[in-house]
Rosetta silent file (secondary structure, phi, psi, omega in degrees, C-alpha in Angstrom):
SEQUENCE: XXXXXXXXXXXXXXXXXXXXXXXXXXXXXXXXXXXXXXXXXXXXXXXXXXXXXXXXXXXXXXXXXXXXXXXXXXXXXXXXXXXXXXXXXXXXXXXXXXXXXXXXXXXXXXXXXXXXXXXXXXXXXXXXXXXXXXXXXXXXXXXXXXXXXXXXXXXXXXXXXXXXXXXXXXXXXX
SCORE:     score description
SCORE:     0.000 S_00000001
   1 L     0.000  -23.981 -179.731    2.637  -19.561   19.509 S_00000001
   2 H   -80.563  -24.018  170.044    4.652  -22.684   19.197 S_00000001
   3 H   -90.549  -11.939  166.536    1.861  -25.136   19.151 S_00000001
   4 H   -73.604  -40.513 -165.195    0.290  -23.134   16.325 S_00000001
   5 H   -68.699  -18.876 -179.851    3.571  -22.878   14.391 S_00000001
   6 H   -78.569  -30.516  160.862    3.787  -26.983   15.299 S_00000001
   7 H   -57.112  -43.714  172.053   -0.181  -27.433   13.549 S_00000001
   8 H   -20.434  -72.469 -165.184    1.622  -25.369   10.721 S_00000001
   9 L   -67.789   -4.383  174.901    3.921  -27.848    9.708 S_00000001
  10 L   -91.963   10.719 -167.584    1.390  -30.239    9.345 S_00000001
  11 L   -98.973  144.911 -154.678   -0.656  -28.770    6.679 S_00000001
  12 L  -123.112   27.347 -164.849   -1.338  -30.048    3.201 S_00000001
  13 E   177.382  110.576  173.983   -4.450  -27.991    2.917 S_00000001
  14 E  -140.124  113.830 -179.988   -5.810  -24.564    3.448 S_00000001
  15 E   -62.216  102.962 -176.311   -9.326  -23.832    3.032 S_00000001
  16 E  -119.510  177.000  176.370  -10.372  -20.031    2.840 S_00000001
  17 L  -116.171  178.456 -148.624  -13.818  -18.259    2.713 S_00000001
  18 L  -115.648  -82.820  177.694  -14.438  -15.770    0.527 S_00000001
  19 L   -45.423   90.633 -176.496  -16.629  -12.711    1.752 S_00000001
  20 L    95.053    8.545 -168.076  -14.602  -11.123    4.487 S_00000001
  21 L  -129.437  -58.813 -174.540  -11.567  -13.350    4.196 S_00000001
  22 L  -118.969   60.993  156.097  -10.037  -12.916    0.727 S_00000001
  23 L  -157.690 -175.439 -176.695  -12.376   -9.447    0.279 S_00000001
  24 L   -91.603  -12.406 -148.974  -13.236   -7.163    2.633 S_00000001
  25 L   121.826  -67.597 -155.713  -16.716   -8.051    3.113 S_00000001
  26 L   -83.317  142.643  176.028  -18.611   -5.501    1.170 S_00000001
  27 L  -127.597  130.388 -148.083  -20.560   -6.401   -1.478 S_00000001
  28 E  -107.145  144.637  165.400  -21.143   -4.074   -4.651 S_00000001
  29 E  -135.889  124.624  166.761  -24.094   -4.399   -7.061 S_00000001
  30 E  -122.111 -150.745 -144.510  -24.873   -2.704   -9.673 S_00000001
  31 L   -47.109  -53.114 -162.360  -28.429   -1.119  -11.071 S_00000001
  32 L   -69.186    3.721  170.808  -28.951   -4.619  -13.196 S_00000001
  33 L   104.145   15.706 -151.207  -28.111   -6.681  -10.039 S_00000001
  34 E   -84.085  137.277  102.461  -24.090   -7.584  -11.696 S_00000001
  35 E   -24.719  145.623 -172.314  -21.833   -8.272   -7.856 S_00000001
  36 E  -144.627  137.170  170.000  -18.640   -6.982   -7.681 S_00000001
  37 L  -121.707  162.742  160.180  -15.575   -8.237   -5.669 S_00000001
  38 L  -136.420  147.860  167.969  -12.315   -6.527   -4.981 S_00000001
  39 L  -140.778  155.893  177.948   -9.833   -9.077   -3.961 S_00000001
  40 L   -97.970  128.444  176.400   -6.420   -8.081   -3.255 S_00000001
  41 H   -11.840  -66.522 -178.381   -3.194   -8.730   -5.248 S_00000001
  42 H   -83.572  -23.657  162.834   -1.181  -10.199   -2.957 S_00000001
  43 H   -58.917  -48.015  162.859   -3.003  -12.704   -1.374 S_00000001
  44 H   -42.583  -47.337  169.117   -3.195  -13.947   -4.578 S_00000001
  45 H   -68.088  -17.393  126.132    0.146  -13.831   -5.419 S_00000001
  46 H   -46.964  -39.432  140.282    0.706  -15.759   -1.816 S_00000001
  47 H   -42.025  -29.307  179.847   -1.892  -18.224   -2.611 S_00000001
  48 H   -74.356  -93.818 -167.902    0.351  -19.251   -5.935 S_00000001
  49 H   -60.282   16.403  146.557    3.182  -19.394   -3.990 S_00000001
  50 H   -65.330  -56.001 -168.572    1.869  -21.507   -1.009 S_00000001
  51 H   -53.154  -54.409  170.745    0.853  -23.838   -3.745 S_00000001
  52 L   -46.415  -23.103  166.677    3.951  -24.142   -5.249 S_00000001
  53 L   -82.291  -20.858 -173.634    5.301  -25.567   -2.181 S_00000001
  54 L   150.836  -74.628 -172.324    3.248  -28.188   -1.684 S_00000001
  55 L   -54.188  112.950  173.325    0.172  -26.997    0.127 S_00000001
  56 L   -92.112 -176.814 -152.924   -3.211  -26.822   -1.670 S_00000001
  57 E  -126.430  121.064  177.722   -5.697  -24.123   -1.488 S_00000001
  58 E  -148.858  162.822 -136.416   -9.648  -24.404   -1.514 S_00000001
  59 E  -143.197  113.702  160.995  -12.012  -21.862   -1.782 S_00000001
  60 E  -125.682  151.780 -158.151  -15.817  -22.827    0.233 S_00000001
  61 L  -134.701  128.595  152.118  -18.261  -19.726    0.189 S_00000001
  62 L   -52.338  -38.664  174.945  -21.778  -19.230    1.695 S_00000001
  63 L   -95.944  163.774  170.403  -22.485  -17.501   -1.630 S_00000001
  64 L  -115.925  154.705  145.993  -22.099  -17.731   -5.161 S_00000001
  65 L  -167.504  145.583 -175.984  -20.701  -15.463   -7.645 S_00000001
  66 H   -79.552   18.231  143.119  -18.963  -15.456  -10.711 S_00000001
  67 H   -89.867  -15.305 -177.232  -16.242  -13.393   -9.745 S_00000001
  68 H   -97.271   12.056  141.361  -14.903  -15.497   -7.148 S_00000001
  69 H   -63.837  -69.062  151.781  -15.223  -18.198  -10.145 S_00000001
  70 H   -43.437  -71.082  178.516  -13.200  -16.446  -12.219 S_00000001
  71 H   -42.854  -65.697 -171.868  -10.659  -15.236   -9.539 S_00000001
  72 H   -45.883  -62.763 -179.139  -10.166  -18.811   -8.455 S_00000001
  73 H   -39.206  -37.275 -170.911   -9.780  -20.011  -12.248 S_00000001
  74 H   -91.060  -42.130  146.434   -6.834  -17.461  -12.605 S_00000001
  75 L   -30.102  -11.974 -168.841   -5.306  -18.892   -9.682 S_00000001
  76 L   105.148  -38.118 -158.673   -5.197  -22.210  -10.265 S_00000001
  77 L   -56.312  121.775  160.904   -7.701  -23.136   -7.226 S_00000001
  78 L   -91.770    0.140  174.521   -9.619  -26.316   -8.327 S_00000001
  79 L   -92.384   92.519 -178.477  -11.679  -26.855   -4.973 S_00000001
  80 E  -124.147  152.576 -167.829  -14.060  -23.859   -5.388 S_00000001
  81 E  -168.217   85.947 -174.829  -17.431  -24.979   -2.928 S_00000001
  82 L   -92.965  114.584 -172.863  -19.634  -21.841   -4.164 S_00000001
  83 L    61.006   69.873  177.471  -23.241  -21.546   -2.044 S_00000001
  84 L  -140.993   85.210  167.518  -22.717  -23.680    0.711 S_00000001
  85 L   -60.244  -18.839 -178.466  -24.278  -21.847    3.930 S_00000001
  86 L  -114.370   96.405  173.497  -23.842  -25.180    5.499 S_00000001
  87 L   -80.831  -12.909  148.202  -20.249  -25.814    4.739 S_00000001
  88 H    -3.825  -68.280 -151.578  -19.942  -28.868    7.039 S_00000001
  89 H   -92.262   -9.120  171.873  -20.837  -31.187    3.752 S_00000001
  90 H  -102.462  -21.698  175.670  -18.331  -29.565    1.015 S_00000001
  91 H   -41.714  -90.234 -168.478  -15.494  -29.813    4.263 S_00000001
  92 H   -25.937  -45.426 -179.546  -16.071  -33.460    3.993 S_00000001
  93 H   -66.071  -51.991 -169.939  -16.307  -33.833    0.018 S_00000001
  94 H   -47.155  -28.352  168.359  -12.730  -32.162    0.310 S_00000001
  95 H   -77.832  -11.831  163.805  -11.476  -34.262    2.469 S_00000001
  96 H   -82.254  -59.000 -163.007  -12.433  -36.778    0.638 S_00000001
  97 H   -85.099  -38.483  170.967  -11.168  -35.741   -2.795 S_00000001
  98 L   -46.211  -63.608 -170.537   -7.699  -33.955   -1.217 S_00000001
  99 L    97.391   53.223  157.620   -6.987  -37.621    0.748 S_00000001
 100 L  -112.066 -171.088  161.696   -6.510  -35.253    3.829 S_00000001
 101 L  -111.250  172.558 -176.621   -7.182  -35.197    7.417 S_00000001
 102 L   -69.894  -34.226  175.798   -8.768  -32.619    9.329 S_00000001
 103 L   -74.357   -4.046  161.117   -5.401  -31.776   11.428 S_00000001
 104 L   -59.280  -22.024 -163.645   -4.102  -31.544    7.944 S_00000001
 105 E  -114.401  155.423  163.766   -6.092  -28.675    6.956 S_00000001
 106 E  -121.334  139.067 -173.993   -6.407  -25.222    7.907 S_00000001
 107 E  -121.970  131.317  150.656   -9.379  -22.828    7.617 S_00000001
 108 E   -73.910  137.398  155.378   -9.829  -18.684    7.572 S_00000001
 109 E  -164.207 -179.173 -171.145  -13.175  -17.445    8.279 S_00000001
 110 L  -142.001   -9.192 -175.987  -14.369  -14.561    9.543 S_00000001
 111 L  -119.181 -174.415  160.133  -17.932  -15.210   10.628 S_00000001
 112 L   -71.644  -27.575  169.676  -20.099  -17.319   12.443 S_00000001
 113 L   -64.245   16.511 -167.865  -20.496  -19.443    9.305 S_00000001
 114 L  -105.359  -37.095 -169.443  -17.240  -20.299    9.337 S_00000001
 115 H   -60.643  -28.524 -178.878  -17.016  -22.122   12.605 S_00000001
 116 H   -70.443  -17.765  176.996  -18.087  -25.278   12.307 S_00000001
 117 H   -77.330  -65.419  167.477  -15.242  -25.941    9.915 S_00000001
 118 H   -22.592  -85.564 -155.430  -12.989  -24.324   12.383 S_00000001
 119 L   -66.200  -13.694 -151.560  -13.491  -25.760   15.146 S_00000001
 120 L  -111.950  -36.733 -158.777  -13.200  -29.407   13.081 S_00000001
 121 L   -78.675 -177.382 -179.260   -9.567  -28.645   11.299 S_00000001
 122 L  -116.360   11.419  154.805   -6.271  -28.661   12.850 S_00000001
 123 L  -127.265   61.727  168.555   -5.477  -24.944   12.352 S_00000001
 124 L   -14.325   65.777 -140.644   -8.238  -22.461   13.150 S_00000001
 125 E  -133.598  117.166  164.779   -7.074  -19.181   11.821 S_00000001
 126 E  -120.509  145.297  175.325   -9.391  -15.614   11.433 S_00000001
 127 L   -54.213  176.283 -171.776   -8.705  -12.835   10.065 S_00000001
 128 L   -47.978  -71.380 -152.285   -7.919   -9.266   12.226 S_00000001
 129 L   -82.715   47.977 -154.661  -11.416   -7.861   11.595 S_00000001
 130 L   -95.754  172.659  146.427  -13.374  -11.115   11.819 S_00000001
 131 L   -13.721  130.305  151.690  -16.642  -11.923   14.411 S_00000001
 132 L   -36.633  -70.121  172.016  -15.448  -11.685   18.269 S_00000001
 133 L   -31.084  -46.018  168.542  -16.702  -14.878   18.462 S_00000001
 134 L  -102.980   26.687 -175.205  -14.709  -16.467   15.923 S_00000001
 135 L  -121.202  -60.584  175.964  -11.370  -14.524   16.857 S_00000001
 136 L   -62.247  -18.578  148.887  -11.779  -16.132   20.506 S_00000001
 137 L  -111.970    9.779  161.089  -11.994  -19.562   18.819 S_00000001
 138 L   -47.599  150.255  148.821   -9.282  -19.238   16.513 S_00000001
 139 L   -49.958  -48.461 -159.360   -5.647  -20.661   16.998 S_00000001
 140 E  -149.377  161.236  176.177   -4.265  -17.807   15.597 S_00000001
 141 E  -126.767  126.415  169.608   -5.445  -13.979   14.335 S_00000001
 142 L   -84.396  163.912 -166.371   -3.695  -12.298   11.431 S_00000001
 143 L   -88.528  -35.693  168.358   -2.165   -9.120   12.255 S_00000001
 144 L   -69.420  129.235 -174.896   -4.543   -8.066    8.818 S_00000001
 145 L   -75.628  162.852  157.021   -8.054   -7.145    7.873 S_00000001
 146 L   -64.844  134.034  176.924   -9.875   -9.335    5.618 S_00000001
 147 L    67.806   27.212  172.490   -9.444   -8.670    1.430 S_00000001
 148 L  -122.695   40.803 -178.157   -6.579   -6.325    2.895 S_00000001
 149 L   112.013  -12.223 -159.350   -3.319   -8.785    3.142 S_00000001
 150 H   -84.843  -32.582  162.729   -4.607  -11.098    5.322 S_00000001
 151 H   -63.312  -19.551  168.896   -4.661  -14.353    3.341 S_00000001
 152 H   -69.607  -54.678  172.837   -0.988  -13.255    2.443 S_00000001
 153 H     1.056  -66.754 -153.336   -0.258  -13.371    5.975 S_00000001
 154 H   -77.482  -20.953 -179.167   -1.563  -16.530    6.469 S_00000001
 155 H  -109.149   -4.579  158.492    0.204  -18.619    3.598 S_00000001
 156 H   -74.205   -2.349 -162.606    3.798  -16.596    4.614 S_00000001
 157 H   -99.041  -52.508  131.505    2.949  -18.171    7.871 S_00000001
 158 H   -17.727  -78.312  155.903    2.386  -21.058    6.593 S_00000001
 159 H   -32.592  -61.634 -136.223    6.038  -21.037    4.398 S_00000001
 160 L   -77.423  -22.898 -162.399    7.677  -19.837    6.899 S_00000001
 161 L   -64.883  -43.357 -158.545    6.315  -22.622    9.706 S_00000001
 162 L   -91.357   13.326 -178.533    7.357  -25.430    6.850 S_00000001
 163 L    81.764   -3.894  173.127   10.552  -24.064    6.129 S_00000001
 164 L   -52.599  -56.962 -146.904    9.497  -22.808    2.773 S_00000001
 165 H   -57.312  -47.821 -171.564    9.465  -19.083    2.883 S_00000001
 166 H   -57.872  -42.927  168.327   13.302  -18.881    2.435 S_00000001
 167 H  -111.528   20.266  144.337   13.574  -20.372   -0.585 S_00000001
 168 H   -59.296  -61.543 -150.703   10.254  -18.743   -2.371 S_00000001
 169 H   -82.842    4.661  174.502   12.067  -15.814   -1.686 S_00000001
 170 L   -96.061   12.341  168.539   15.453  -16.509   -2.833 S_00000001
 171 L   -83.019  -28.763 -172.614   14.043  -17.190   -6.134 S_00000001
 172 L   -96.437  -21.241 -177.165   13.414  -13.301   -6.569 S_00000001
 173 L  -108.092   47.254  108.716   16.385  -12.313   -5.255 S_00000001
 174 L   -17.600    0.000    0.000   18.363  -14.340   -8.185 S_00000001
C-alpha cells in the first residue's frame, strides 16, 4: 500500500470511464431509444472537491451520450473523450493538452477497454465490481462498486495521499 499511496502524491490528473465506473453499468433506454444514466451524488461532489485541490479530472468513454455531457458540464469537467472504443489516442491528446505525464495521471476502469490506459499511467485503479482481469492489473481496488461511491473513494484517496483531505474537510466543519 505504500507505493500506491507514493504514485498518489504524484498525480495532477485523474482520468475516469464512465459506464461501470462513475454508473453502475446498466444502461436504460427508453421506447424512442432516449439512454438514461444514474450517476451518484457523491462522486460528484468528490470530483469538485479533488479539483479544487489541484488535481484535474477527465472523463474518456467507449460510448457517447448526452447525459454524461451534461453531467460533466455541471461539474466543471472540460476533458470529456465521448466514443472512443480505442482510448489509447484521446489518452495521448490529454496528455498533450493537460502538459502531463503518464506517472502523473491516474485511471479507473472497469473493463477490458480500460486497460490499455491502465497499464500506461502511473496509478492503475478499478473499481470493486470491475473485470477479474482488470482488478488483477490494477494498483489498487476500491473498497466500492462502480456508480455506487467508488469514484468518491478514489479522489478521498487521492486528498488524503496529497495531504489535502484535512483541510477540504475543515472547511465544513467551520
Amino acid at each position: 500500500m505504500a507505493q500506491v499511496l507514493e504514485k498518489a502524491k504524484k498525480l495532477k490528473l485523474l482520468i475516469l470511464d464512465v459506464d461501470g465506473v462513475l454508473t453502475d453499468g446498466r444502461l436504460f433506454f427508453d421506447n424512442e431509444g432516449t439512454e438514461y444514466k444514474c450517476f451518484h451524488a457523491r462522486d460528484g461532489h468528490g470530483i469538485k472537491l479533488l479539483r479544487q485541490t489541484g488535481v484535474e479530472v477527465a472523463i474518456i468513454s467507449g460510448r457517447h451520450s448526452n447525459s454524461v455531457a451534461l453531467r460533466m458540464k455541471s461539474l466543471g469537467i472540460g476533458y470529456v473523450y465521448q466514443g472512443h472504443e480505442n482510448k489509447q489516442s484521446a489518452f495521448v491528446q490529454l496528455l498533450e493538452k493537460t502538459g502531463t505525464t503518464p506517472e502523473q495521471v491516474a485511471h479507473v476502469g472497469d473493463d477490458l477497454l480500460d486497460l490499455p490506459i491502465m497499464m500506461r499511467v502511473g496509478l492503475a485503479i478499478a473499481v470493486n465490481d470491475a473485470n477479474f482481469a482488470v482488478k488483477e492489473r490494477a494498483d489498487w481496488c476500491t473498497t466500492l462498486p462502480g456508480g455506487q461511491g467508488a469514484v468518491r473513494e478514489v479522489c478521498d484517496f487521492i486528498m488524503q495521499a496529497q495531504g489535502n483531505f484535512d483541510s477540504v474537510l475543515n472547511a465544513y466543519l467551520k
